[in-house]
C-alpha positions in Angstrom: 9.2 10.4 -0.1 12.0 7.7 0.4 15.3 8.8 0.5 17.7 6.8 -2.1 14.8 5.2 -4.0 15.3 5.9 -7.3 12.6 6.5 -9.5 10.9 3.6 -11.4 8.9 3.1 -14.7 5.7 2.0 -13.2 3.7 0.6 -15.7 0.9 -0.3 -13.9 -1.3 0.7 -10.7 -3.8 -0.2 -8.5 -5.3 0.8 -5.6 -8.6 -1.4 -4.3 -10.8 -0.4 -1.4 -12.8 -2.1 0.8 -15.4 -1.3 3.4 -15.5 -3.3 6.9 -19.3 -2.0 8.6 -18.8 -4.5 11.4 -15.1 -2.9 12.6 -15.5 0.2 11.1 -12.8 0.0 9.0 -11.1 0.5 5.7 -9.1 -2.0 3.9 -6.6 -0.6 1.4 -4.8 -2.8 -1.1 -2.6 -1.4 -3.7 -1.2 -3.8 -6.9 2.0 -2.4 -9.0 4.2 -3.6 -11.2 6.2 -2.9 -13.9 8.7 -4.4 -17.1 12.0 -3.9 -15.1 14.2 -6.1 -13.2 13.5 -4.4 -10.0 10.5 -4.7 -7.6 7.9 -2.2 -7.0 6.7 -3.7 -3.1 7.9 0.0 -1.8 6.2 1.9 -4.2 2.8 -0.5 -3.3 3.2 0.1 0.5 3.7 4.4 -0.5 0.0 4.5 -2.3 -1.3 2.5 0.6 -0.4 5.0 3.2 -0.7 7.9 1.0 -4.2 6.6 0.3 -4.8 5.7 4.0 -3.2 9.5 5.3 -5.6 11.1 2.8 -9.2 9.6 4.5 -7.4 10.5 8.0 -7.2 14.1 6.7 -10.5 13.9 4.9 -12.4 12.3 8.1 -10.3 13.9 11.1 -13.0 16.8 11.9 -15.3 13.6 12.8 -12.6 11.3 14.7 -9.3 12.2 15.4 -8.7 8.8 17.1 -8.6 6.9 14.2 -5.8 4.4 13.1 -4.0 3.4 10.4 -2.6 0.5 10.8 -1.3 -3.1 9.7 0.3 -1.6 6.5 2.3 -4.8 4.9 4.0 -6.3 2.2 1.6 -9.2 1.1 3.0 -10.3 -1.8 5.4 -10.0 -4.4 7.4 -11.2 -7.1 10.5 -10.2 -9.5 14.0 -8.3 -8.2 17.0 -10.0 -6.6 14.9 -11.5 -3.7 12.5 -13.7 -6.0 8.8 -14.1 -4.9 7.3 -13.5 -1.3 4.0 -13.8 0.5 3.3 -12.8 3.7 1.4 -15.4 5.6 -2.1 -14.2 6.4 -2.7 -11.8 8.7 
């Protein structure tokens, strides 16, 4: 899916859901990680929008206007750049 991203021993995955009535929404959170020096944050954000792109395709023949949107990083920790948490969103 991403090119140059080299494949990674994933060693465990996540992948929450949560349903919004009031906005009708769906809240998608997905939780990697693995034994590696490396992080996994990209590999996170890819089941996140693979998981969001599959309800579109399941629910477009009853709205094709709906959105996917405010896919982010919210935290992480390990790999060169240490540990990182978005501020809330």
């Amino acid at each position: 899916l991403i090119p140059m991203c080299h494949p990674l021993n994933i060693t465990h995955a996540r992948i929450d859901f949560s349903f919004d009535k009031e906005n009708h929404a769906i809240d998608i959170e997905a939780e990697t990680s693995l034994t590696g020096k490396t992080g996994v944050g990209t590999e996170a954000l890819t089941a996140v929008s693979v998981a969001a792109l599959t309800i579109y395709d399941m629910c477009k023949s009853y709205d094709k206007a709906m959105r996917i949107s405010n896919v982010y990083l919210k935290s992480k920790s390990g790999g060169k750049s240490g540990t990182y948490t978005a501020k809330n969103k």
